[in-house]
C-alpha positions as CSV (number, residue, x, y, z in Angstrom):
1,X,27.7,13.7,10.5
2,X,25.3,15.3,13.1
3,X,25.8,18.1,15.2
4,X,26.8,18.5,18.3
5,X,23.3,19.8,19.2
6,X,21.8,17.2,17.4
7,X,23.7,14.6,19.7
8,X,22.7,16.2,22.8
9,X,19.3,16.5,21.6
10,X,18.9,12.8,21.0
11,X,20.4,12.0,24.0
12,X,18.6,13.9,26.3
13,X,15.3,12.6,24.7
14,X,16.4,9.5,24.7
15,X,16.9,9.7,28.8
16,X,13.5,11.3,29.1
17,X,11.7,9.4,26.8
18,X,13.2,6.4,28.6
19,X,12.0,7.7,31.9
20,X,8.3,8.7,30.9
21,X,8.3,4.9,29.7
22,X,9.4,3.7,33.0
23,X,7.2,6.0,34.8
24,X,5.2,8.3,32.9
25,X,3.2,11.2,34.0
26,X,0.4,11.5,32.6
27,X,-1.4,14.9,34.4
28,X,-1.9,16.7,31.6
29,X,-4.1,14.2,30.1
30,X,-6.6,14.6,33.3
31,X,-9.9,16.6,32.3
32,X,-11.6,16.9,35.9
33,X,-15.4,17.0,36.2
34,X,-16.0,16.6,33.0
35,X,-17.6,13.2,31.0
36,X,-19.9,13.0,28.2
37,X,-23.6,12.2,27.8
38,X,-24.5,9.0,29.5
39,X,-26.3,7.6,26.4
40,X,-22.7,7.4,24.1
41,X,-21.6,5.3,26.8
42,X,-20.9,1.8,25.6
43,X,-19.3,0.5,29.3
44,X,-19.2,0.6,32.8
45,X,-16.9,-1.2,34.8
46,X,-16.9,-1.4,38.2
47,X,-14.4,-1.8,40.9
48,X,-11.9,0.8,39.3
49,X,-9.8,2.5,42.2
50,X,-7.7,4.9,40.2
51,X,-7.8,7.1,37.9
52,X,-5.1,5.2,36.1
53,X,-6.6,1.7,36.3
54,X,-9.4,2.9,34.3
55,X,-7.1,4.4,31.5
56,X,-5.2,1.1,31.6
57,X,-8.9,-0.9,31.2
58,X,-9.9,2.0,28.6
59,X,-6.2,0.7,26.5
60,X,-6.7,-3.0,27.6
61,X,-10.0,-3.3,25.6
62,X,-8.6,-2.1,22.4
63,X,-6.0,-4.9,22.9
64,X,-8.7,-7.7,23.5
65,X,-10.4,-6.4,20.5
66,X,-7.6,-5.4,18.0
67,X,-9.5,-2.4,17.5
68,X,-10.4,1.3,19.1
69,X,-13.2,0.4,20.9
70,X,-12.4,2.5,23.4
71,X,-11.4,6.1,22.8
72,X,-12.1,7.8,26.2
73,X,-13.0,6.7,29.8
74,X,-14.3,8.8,33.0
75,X,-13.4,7.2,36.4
76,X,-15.7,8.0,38.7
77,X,-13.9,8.2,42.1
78,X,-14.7,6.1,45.8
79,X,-17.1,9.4,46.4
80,X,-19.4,9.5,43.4
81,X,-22.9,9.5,44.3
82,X,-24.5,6.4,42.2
83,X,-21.4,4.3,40.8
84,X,-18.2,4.5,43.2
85,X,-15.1,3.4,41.8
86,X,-16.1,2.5,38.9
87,X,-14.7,3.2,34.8
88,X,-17.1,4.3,32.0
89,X,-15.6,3.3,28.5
90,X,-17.0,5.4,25.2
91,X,-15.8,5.0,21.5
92,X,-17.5,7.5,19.9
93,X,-18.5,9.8,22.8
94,X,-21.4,12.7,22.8
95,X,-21.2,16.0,24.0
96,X,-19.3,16.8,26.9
97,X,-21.1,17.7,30.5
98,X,-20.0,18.0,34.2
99,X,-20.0,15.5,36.4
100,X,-19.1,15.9,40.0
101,X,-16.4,13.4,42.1
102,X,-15.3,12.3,38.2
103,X,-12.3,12.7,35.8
104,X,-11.8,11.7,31.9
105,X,-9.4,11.5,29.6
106,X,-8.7,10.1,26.1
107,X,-7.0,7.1,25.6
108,X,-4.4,8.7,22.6
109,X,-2.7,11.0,25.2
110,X,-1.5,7.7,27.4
111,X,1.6,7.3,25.4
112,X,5.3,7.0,26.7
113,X,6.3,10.1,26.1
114,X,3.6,12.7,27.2
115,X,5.4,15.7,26.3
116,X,6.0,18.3,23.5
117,X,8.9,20.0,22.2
118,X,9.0,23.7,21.9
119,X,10.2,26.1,19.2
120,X,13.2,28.0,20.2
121,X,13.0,30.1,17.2
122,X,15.1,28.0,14.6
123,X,15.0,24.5,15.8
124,X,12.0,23.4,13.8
125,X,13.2,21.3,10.9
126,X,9.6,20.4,9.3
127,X,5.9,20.3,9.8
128,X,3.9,17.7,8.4
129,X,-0.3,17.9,8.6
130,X,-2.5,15.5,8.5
131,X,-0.3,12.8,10.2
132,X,-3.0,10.0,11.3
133,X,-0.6,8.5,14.0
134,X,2.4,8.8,16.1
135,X,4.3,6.3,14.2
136,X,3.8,7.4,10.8
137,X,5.2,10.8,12.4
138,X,8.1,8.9,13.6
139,X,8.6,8.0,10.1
140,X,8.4,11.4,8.4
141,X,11.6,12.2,11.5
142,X,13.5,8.7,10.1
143,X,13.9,10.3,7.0
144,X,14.4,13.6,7.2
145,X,18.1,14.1,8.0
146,X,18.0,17.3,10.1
147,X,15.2,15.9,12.2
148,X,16.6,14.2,15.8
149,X,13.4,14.4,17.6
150,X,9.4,15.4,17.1
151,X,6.1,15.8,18.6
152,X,2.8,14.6,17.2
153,X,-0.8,15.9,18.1
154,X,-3.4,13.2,19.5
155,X,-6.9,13.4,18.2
156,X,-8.1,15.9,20.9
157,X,-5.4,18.3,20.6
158,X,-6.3,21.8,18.8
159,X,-3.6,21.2,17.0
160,X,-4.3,17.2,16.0
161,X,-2.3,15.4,13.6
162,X,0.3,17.8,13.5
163,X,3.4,16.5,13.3
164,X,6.4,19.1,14.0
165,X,10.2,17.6,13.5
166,X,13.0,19.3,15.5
167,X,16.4,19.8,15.2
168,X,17.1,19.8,18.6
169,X,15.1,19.3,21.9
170,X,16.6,20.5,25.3
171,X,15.2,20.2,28.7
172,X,14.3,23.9,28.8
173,X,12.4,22.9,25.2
174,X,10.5,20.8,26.9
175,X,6.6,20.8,27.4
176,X,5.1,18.3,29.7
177,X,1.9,20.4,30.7
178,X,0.6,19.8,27.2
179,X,-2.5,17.8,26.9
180,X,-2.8,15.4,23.8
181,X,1.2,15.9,22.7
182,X,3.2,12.4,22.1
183,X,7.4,12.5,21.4
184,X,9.9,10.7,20.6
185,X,13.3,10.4,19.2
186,X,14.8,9.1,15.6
187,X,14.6,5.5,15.9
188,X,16.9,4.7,12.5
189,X,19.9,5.7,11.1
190,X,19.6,7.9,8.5
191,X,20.9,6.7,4.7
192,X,22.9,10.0,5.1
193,X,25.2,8.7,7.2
194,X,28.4,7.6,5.9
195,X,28.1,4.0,7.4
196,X,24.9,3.7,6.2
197,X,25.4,4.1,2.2
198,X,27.7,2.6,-0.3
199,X,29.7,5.0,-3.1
200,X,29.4,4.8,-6.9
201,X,33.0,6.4,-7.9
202,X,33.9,4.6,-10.9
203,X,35.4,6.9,-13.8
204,X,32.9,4.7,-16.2
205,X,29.8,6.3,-14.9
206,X,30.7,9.7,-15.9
207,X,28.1,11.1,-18.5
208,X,31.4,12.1,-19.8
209,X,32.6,8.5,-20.4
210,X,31.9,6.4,-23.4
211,X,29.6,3.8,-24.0
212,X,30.7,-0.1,-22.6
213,X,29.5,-3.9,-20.9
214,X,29.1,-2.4,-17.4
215,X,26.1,-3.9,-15.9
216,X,24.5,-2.4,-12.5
217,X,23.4,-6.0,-11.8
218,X,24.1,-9.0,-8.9
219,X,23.9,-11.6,-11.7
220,X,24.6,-10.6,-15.3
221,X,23.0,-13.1,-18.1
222,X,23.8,-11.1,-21.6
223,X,27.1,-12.1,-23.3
224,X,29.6,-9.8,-22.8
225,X,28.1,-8.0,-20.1
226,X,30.2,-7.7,-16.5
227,X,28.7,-6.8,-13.2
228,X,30.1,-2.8,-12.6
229,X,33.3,-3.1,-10.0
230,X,31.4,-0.7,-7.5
231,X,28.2,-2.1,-8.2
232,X,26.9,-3.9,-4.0
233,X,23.4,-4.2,-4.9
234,X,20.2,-3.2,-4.0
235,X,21.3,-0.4,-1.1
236,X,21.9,3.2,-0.8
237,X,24.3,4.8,-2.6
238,X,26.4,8.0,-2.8
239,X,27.9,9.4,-6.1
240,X,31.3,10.1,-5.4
241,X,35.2,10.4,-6.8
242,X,34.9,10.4,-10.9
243,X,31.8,9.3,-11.1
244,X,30.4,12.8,-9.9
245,X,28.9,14.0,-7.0
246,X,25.3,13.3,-8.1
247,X,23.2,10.8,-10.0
248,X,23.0,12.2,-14.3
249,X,20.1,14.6,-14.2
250,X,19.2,14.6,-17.6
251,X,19.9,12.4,-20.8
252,X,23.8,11.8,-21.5
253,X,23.3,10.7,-25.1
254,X,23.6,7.5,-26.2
255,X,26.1,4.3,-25.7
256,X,27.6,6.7,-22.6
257,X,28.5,6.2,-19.2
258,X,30.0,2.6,-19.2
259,X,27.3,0.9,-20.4
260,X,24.4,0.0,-23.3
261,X,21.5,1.7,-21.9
262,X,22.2,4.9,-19.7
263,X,20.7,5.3,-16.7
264,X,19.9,9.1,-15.5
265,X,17.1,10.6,-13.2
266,X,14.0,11.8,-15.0
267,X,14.5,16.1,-13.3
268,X,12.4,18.7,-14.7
269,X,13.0,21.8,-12.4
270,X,9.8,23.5,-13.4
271,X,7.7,19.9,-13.0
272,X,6.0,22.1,-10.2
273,X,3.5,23.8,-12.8
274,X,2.8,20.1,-14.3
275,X,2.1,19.6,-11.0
276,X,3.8,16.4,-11.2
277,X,5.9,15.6,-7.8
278,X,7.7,12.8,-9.2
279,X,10.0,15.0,-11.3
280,X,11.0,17.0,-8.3
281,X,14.1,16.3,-6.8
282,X,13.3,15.7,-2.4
283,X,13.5,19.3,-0.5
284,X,15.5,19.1,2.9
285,X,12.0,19.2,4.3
286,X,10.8,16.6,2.6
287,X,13.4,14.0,3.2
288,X,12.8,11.1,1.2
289,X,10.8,10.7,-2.1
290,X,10.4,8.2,-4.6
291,X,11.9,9.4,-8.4
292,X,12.1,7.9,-11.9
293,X,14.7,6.2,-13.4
294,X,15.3,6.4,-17.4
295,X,17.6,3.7,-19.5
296,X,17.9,5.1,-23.3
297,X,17.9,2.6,-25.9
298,X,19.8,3.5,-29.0
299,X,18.5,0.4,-31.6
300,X,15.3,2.0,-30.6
301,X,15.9,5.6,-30.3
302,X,14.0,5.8,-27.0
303,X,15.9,8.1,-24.3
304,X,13.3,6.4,-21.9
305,X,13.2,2.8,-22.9
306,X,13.3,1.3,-19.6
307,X,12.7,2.8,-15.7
308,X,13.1,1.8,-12.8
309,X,11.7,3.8,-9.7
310,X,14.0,4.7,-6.9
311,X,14.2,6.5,-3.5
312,X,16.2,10.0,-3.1
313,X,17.1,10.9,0.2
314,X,18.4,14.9,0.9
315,X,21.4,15.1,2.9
316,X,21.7,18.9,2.7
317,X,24.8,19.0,0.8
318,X,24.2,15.8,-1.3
319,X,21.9,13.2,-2.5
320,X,21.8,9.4,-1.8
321,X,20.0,7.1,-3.9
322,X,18.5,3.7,-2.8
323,X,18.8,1.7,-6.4
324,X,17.8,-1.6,-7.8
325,X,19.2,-3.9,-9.8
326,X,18.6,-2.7,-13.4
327,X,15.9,-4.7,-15.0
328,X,15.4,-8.4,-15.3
329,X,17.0,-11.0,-17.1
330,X,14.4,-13.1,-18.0
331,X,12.9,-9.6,-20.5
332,X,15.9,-9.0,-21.6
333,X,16.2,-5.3,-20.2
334,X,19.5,-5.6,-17.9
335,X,22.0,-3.7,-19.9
336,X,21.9,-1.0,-18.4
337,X,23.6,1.0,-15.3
338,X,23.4,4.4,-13.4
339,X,25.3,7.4,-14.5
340,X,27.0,10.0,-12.8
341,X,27.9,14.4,-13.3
């Protein structure tokens, strides 16, 4: 369950990121007096009264377009010497220069929530580099269960395509002077929470438990075989009860956990100097990963005869798992199901 300061947090940005929507302020994105070198220019439109008409023209040509052909803009203001009122549009603009009765900006800073969270000194949960976009840093807060809001860097930022997750954001954590700094709030439950997974507890799954027809399957096809009793298909699951408190780490032996071919999670704790990430079980930090699934075939004496790849979520104190239906029936590889320790 979250926190208390982890509800607060998300509600309070939810009420200001609601309210910058509605009627965002967008003064730290203002660079007055400056522009860039006339020749990068690819646009001037005229007629452009405000500052924020020619941000909105600056965003509306990307739209017409359905691409960034418009990055930054300088309005030029009812006292400019040559060109009153009017909007210069750049993609790809030069160096920068003064410019007198003129103001610029870029058009990544006009999002809805022009402000950035602030580290109190332990409410950082991650940081993730390189981020190319505010959504994809939305993302990386989805699935990391201590994250309830987070800030991404724009393009112009010192810091861009940073992507900083919080555990909590307060009003007094707010910073709305910053220039290039986008927020926002978790937008999905997480798999963590307890309405959002189902719970493998059957005593058959034990690595403990001798071998059987169990099938992790919707529709079972070989004779013999029945569907497992807490088997709900492909969703996200908790090991709980007798089956464990985790997914089988390592291989059970063969004929075991309820079924023909033994399902357990391909771990090596020291993976890290293969360098191979895939054998890693998900840090808090991390989140989410995808992992490796092995089924062990006796007749063939293969403790990895069969995988399937799967998602690990970590909750702190526990690990979901989003699984899959095990195998296919049409090649004959469905006789098999997930074990538990």
């Amino acid at each position: 369950p979250c926190s208390t300061e982890m509800f607060s947090s998300l509600i309070f940005l939810t009420y200001i990121t609601v309210s910058q929507a509605e009627n965002p302020s967008h003064d730290s994105c203002k660079k007055t007096s400056i522009s860039w070198d006339a020749l990068s220019m690819d646009k001037l439109v005229m007629n452009i009264d405000s500052y924020e008409l020619c941000a909105k023209t600056c965003k509306d040509t990307n739209k017409q377009y359905y691409e960034n052909n418009c990055n930054y803009f300088t309005w030029n203001d009812g006292n400019h010497q040559y060109f009153r009122n009017s909007c210069a549009l750049f993609k790809s603009p030069g160096d920068e220069q003064e410019c007198k009765n003129c103001m610029s900006g870029a058009a990544s800073c006009f999002c809805a929530s022009p402000f950035a969270c602030q580290d109190t000194g332990n409410n950082v949960a991650f940081v993730h580099t390189d981020t190319e976009s505010w959504s994809k840093c939305e993302e990386h807060c989805n699935i990391n269960f201590g994250c309830s809001s987070f800030t991404w860097f724009t393009e112009d930022h010192p810091y861009r395509h940073l992507c900083i997750l919080y555990k909590e954001c307060s009003h007094s954590e707010v910073d709305t002077t910053c220039s290039g700094c986008c927020s926002g709030v978790r937008s999905k439950k997480s798999p963590c929470s307890h309405s959002q997974y189902k719970e493998l507890s059957s005593a058959h799954r034990s690595v403990h438990a001798e071998g059987g027809k169990n099938r992790d399957r919707s529709y079972i096809r070989d004779v013999g075989g029945v569907k497992s009793a807490d088997w709900r298909a492909m969703v996200w699951y908790r090991f709980t009860g007798e089956a464990g408190t985790k997914m089988a780490e390592q291989f059970p032996g063969w004929n075991k956990c309820g079924t023909t071919w033994p399902g357990y999670l391909a771990v090596d704790n020291d993976s890290n100097k293969y360098n191979d990430h895939k054998l890693s079980l998900p840090t808090q930090e991390e989140g989410e990963k995808e992992m490796t699934v092995c089924f062990a075939r006796e007749s063939e004496r293969d403790k990895c005869y069969y995988i399937e790849n799967v998602m690990v979520m970590n909750c702190v104190d526990y690990f979901v798992y989003q699984l899959t239906n095990v195998g296919t029936m049409r090649a004959g590889n469905d006789k098999g199901g997930y074990c538990g320790e």
